[in-house]
N, CA, C and O atoms as a Tinker XYZ file with bonds, in Angstrom:
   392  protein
     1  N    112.550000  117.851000  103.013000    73     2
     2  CA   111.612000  118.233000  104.052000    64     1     3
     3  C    110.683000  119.323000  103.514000    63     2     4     5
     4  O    111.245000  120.409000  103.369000    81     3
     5  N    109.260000  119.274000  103.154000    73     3     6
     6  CA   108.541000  120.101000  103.032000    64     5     7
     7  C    108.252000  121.263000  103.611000    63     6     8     9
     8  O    107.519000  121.969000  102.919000    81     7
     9  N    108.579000  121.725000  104.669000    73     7    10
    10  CA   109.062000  123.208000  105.271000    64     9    11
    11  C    109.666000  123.752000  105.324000    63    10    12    13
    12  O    109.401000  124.945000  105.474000    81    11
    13  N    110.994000  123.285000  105.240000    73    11    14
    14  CA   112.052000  124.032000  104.508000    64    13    15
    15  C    112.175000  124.020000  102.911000    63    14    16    17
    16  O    113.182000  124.580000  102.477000    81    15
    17  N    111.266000  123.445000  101.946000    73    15    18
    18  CA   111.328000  124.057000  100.568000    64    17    19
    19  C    110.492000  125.074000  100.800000    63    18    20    21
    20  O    110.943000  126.212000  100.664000    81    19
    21  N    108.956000  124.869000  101.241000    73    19    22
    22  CA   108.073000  126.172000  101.902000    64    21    23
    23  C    109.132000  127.379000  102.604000    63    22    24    25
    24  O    108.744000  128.524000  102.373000    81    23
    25  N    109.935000  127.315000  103.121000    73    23    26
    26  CA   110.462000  128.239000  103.574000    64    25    27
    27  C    111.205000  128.906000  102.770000    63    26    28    29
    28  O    111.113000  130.117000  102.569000    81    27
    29  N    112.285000  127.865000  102.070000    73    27    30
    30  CA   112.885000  128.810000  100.896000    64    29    31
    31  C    112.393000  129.084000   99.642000    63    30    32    33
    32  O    113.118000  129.700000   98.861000    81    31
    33  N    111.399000  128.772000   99.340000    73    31    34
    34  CA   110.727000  129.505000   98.350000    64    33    35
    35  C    110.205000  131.118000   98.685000    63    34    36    37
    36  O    110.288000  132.069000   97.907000    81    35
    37  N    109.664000  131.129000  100.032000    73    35    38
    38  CA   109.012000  132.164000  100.679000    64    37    39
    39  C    110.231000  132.773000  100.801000    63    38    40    41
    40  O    109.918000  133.876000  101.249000    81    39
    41  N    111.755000  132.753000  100.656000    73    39    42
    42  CA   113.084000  133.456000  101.484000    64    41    43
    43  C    112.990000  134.227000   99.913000    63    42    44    45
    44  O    112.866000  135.452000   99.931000    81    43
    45  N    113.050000  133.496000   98.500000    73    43    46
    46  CA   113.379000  133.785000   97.301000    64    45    47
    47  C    112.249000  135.010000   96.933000    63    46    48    49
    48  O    112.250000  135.982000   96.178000    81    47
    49  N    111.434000  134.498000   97.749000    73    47    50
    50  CA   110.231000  135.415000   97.322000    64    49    51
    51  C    110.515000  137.059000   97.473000    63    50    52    53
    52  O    110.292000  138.044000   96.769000    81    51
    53  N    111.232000  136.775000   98.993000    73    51    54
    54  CA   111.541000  138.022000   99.880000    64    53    55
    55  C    112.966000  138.498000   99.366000    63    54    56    57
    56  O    113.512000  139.549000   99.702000    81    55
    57  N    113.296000  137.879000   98.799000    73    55    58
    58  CA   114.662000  138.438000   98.250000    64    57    59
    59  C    114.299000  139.087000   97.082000    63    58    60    61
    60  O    114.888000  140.150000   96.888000    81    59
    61  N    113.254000  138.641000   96.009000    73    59    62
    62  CA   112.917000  139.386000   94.796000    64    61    63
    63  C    112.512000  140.774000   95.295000    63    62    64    65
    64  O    112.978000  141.868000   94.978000    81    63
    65  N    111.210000  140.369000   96.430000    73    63    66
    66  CA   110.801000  142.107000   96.664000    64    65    67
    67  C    112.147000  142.439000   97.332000    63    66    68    69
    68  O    112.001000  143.498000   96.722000    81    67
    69  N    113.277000  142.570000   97.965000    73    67    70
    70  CA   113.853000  143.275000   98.304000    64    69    71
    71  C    114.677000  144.288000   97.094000    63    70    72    73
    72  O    115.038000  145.458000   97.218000    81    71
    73  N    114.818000  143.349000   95.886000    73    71    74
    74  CA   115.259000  143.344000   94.461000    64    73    75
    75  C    114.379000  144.420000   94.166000    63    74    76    77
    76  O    114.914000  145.527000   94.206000    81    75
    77  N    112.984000  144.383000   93.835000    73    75    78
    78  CA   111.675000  145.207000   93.188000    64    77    79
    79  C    112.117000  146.881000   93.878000    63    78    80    81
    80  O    112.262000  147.916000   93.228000    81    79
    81  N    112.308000  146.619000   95.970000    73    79    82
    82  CA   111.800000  147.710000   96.389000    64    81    83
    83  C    112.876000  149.177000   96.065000    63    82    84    85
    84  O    112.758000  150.400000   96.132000    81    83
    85  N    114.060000  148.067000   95.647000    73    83    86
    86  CA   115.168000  149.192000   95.269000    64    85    87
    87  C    115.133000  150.420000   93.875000    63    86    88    89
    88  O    115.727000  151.410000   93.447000    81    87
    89  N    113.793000  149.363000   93.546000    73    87    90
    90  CA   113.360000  149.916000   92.099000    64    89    91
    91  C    112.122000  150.569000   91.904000    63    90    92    93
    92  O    111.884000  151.171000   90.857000    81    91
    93  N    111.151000  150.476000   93.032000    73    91    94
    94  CA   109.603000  150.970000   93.086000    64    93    95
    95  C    109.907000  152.572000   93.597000    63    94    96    97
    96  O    110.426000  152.893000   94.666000    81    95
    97  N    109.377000  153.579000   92.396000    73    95    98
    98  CA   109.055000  154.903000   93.073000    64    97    99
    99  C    108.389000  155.000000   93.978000    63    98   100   101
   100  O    107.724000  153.990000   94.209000    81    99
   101  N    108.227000  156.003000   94.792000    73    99   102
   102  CA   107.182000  155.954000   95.686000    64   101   103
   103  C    106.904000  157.771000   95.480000    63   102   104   105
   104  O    107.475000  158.613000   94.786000    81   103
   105  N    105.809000  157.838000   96.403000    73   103   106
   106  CA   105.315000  159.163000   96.255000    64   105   107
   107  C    105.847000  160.312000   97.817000    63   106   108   109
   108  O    105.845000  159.920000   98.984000    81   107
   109  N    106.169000  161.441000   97.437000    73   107   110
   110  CA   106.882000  162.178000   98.439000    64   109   111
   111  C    106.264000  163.914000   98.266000    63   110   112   113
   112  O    106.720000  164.748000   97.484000    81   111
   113  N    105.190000  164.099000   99.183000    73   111   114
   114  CA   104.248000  165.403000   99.385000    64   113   115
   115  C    104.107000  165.472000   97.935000    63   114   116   117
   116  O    104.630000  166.379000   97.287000    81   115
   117  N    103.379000  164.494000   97.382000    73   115   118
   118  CA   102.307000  164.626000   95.978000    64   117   119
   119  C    103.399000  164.159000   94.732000    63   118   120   121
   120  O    102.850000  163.735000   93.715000    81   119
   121  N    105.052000  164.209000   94.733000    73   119   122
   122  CA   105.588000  164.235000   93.893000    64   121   123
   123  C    106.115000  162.772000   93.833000    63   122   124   125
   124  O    106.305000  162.161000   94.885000    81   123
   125  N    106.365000  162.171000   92.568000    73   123   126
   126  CA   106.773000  160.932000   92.197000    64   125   127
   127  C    108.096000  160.735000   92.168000    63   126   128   129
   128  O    108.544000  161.054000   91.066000    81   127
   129  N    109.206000  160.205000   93.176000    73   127   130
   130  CA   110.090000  159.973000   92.972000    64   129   131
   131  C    110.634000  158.772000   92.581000    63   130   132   133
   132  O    110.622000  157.690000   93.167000    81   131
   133  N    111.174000  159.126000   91.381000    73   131   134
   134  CA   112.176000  157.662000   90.648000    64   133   135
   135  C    113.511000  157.787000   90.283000    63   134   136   137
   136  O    113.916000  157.322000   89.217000    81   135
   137  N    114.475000  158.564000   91.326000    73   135   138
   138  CA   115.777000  158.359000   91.404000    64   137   139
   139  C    115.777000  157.459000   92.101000    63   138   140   141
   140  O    115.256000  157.377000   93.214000    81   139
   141  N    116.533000  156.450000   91.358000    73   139   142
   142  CA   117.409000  155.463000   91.645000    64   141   143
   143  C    117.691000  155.478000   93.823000    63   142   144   145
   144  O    117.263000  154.881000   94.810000    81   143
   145  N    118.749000  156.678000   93.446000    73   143   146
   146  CA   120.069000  157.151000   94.398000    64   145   147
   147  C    118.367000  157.640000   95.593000    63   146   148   149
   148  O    118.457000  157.579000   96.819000    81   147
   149  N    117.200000  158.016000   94.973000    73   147   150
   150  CA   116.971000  158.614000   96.497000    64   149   151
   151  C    115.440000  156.949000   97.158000    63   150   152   153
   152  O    114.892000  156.651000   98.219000    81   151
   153  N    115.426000  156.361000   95.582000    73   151   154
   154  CA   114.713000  155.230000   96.215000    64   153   155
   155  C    115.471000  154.049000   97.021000    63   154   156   157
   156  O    114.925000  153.292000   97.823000    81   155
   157  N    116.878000  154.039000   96.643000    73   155   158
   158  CA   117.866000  152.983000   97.568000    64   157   159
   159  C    117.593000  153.860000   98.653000    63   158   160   161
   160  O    117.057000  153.294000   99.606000    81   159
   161  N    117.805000  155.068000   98.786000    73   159   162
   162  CA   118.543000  155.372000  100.148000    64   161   163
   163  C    117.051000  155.946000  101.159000    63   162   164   165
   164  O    116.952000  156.319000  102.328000    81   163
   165  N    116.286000  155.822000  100.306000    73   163   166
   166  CA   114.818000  155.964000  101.623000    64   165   167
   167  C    114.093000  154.244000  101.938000    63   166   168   169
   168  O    113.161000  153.902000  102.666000    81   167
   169  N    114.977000  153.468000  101.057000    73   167   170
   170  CA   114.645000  151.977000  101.616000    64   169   171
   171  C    115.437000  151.549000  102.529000    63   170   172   173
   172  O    115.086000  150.770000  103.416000    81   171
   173  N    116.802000  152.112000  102.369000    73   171   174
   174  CA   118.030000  151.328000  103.383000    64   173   175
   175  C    117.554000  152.348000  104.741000    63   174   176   177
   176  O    117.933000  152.010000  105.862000    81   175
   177  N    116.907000  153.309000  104.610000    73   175   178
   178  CA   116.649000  153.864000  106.243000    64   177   179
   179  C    115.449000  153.223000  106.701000    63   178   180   181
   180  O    115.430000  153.062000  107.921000    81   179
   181  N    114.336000  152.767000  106.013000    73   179   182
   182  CA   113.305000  152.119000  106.154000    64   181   183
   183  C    112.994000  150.538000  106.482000    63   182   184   185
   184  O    112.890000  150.047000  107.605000    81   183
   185  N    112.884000  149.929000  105.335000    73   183   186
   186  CA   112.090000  148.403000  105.454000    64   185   187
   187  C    113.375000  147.690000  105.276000    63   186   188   189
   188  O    113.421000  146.742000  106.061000    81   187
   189  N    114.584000  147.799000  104.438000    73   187   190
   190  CA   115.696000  146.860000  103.923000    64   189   191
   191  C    116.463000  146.301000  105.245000    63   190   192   193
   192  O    117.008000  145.218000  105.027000    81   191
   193  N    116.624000  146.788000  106.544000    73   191   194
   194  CA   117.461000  145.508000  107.235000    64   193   195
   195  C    116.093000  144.655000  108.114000    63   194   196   197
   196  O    116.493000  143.716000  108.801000    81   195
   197  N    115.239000  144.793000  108.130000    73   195   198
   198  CA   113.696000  144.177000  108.510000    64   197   199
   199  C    113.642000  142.850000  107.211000    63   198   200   201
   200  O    113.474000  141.636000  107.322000    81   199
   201  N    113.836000  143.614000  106.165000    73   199   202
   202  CA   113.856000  142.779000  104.846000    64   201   203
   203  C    115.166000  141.566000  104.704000    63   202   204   205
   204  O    115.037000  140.393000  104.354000    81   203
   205  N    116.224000  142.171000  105.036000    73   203   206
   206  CA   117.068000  141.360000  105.399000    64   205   207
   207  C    117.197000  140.259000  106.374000    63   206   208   209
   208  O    117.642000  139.135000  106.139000    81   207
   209  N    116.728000  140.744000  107.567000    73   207   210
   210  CA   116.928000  140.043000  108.910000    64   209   211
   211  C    115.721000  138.614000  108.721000    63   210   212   213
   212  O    115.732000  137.517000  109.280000    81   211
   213  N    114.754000  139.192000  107.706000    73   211   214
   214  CA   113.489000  138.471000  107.222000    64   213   215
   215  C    114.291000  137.284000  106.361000    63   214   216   217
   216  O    113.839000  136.143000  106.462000    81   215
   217  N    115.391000  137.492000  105.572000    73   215   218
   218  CA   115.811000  136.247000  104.721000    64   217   219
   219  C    116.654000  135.944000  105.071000    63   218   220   221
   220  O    117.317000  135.427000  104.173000    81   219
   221  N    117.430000  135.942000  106.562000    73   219   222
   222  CA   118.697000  135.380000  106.457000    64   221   223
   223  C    118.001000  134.171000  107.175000    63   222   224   225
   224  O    116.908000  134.009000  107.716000    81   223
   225  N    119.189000  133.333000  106.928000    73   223   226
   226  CA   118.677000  131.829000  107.025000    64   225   227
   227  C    119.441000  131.295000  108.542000    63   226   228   229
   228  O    120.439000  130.580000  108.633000    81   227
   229  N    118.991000  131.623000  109.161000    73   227   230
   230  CA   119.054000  131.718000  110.802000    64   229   231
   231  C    119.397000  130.069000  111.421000    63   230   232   233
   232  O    120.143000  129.782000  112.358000    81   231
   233  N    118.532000  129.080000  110.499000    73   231   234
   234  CA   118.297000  127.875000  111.090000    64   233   235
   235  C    119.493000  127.179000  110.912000    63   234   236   237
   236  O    119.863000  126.247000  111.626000    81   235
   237  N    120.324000  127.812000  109.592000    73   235   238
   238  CA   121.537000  127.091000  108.691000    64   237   239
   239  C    122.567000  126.751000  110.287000    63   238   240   241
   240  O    122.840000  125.645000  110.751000    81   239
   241  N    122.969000  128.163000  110.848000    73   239   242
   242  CA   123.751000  128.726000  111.418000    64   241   243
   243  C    123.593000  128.331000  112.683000    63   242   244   245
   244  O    124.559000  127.870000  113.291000    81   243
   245  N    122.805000  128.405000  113.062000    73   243   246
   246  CA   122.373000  127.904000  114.861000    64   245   247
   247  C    121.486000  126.659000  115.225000    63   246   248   249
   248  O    120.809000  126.064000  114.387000    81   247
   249  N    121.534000  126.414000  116.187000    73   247   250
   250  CA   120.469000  125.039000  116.471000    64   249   251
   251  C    119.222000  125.451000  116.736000    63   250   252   253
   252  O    118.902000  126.597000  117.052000    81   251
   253  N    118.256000  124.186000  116.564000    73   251   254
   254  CA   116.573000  124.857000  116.790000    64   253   255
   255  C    116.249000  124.604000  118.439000    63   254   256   257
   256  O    115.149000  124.731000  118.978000    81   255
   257  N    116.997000  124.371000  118.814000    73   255   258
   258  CA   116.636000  124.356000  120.814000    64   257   259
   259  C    118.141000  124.803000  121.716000    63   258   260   261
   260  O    119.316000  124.771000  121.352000    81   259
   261  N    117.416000  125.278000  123.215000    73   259   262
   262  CA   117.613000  125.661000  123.950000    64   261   263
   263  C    117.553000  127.369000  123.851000    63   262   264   265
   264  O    116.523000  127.929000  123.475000    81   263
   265  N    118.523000  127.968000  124.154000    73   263   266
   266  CA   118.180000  129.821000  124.009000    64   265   267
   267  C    117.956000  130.416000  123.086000    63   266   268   269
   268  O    117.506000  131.562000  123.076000    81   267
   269  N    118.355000  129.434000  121.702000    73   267   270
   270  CA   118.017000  130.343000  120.583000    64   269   271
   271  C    116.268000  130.047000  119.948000    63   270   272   273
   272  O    115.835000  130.714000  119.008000    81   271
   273  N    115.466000  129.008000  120.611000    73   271   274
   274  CA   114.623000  128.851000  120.326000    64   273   275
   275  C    113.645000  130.607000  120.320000    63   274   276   277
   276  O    112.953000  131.110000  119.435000    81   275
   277  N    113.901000  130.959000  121.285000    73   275   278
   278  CA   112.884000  132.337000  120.760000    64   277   279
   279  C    113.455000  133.500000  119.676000    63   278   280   281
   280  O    112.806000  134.497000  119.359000    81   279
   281  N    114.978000  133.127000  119.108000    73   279   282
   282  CA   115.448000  133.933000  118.475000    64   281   283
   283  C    114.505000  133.346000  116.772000    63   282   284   285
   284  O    113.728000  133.911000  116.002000    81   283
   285  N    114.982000  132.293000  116.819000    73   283   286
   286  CA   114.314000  131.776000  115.709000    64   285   287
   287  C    112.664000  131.541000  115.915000    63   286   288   289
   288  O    112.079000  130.668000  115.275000    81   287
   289  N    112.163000  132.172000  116.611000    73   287   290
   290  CA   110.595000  132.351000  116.657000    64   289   291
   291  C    110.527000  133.544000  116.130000    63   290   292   293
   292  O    109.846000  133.744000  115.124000    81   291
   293  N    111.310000  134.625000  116.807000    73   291   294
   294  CA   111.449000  135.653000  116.192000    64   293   295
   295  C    111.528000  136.166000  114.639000    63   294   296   297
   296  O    110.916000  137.064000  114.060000    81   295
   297  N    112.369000  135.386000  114.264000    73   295   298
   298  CA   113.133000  135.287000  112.785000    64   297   299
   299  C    111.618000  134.688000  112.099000    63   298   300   301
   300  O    111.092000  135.385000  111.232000    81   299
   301  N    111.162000  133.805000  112.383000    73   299   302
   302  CA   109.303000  133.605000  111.826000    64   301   303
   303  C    108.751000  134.535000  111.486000    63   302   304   305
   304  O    108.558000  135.117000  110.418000    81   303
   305  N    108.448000  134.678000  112.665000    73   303   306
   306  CA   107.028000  136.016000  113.205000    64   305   307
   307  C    107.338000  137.054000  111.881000    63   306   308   309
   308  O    106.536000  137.129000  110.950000    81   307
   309  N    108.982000  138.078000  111.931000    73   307   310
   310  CA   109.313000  138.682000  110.793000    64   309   311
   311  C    108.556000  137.853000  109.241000    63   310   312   313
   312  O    107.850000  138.331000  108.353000    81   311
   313  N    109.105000  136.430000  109.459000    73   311   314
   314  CA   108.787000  136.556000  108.338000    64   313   315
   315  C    107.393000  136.343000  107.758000    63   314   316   317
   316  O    107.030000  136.569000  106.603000    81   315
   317  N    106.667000  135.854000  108.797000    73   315   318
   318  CA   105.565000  136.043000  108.797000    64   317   319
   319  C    104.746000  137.645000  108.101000    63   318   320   321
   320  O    103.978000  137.846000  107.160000    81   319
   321  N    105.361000  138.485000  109.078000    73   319   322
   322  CA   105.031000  139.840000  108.917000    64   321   323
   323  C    104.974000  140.133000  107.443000    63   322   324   325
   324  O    104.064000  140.709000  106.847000    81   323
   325  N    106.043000  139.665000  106.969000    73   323   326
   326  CA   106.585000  140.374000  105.666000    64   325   327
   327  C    106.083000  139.448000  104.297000    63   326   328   329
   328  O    106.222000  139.768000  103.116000    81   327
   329  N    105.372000  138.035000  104.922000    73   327   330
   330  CA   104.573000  137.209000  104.073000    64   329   331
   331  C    103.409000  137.978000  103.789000    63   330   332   333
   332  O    103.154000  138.379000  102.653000    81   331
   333  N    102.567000  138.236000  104.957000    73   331   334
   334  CA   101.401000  139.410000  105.083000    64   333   335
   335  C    101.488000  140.641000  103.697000    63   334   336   337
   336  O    100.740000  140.800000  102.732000    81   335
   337  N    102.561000  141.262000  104.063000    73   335   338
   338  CA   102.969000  142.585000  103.283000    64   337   339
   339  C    102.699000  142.377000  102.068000    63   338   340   341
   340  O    101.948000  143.012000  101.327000    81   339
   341  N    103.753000  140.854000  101.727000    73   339   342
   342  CA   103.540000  140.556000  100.202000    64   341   343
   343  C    102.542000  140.192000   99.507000    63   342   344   345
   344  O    102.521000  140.328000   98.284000    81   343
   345  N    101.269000  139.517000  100.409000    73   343   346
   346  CA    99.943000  139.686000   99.956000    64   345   347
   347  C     99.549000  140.784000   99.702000    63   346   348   349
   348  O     99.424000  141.283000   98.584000    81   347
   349  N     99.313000  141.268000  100.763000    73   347   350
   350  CA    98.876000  143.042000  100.567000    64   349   351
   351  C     99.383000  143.758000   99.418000    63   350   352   353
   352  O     98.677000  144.404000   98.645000    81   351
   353  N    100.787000  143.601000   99.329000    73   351   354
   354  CA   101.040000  143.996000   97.247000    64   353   355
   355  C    100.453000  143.297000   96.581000    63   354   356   357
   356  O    100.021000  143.850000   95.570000    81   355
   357  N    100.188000  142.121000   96.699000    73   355   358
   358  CA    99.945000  141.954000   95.728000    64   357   359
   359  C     98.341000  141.997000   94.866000    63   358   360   361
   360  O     98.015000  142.048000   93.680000    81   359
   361  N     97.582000  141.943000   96.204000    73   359   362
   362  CA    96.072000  142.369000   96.443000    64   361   363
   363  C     96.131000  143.718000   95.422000    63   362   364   365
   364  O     95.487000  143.740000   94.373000    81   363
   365  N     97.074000  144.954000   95.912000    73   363   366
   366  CA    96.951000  145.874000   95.061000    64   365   367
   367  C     97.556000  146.195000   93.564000    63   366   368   369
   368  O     97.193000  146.982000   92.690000    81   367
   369  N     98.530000  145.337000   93.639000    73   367   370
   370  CA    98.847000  145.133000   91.781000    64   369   371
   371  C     97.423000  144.531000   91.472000    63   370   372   373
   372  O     97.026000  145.020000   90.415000    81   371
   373  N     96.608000  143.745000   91.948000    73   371   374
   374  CA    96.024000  143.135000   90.947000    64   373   375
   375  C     94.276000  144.036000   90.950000    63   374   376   377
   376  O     93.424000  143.846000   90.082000    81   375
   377  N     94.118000  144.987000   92.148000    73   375   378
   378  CA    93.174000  146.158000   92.401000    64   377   379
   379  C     93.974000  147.115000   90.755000    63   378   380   381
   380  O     93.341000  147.137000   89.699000    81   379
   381  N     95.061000  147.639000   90.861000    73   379   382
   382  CA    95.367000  148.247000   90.119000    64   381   383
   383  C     95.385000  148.587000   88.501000    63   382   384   385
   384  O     95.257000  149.610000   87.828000    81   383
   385  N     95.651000  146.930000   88.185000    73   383   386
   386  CA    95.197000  146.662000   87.300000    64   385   387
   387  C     93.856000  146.419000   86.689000    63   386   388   389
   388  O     93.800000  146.128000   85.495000    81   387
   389  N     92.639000  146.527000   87.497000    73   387   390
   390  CA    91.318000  146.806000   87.308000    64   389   391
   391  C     91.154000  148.313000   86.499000    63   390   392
   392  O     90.035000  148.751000   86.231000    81   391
């Protein structure tokens, strides 16, 4: 079925950046942080169960009608959201590299 390879390609996708974000410094009042220990632990308070809830595979587990139909609209929309995001990186890796 062509939407569900579209889908799990897009799940693998979201699983790499979840992979990357454990590893991307980020910047904190001007200073560059790249501990390990403080980039896991300002992602797991942040974007990582959004990131998660974004790849779990919802459809495996439950049926696509009756009450769970808006749960798994839900479970989209996220991943929708987080399809967005990954453009937006990637717009700026490739600004960056200019």
């Amino acid at each position: 079925h062509p939407l569900w390879c579209m889908e799990s390609a897009i799940d693998i996708l979201f699983f790499i950046d979840i992979i990357i974000n454990f590893r991307t410094a980020y910047l904190d009042e001007g200073k560059l942080i790249t501990s390990n220990r403080l980039i896991a632990e300002r992602y797991l308070k942040t974007w990582f169960w959004i990131d998660i809830i974004s790849i779990f595979p919802i459809e495996v587990f439950v049926g696509a009608g009756g009450m769970l139909t808006g749960v798994l609209h839900s479970v989209r929309m996220v991943k929708l959201a987080r399809l967005l995001k990954l453009v937006k990186m990637i717009k700026l890796v490739r600004l960056m590299k200019i």
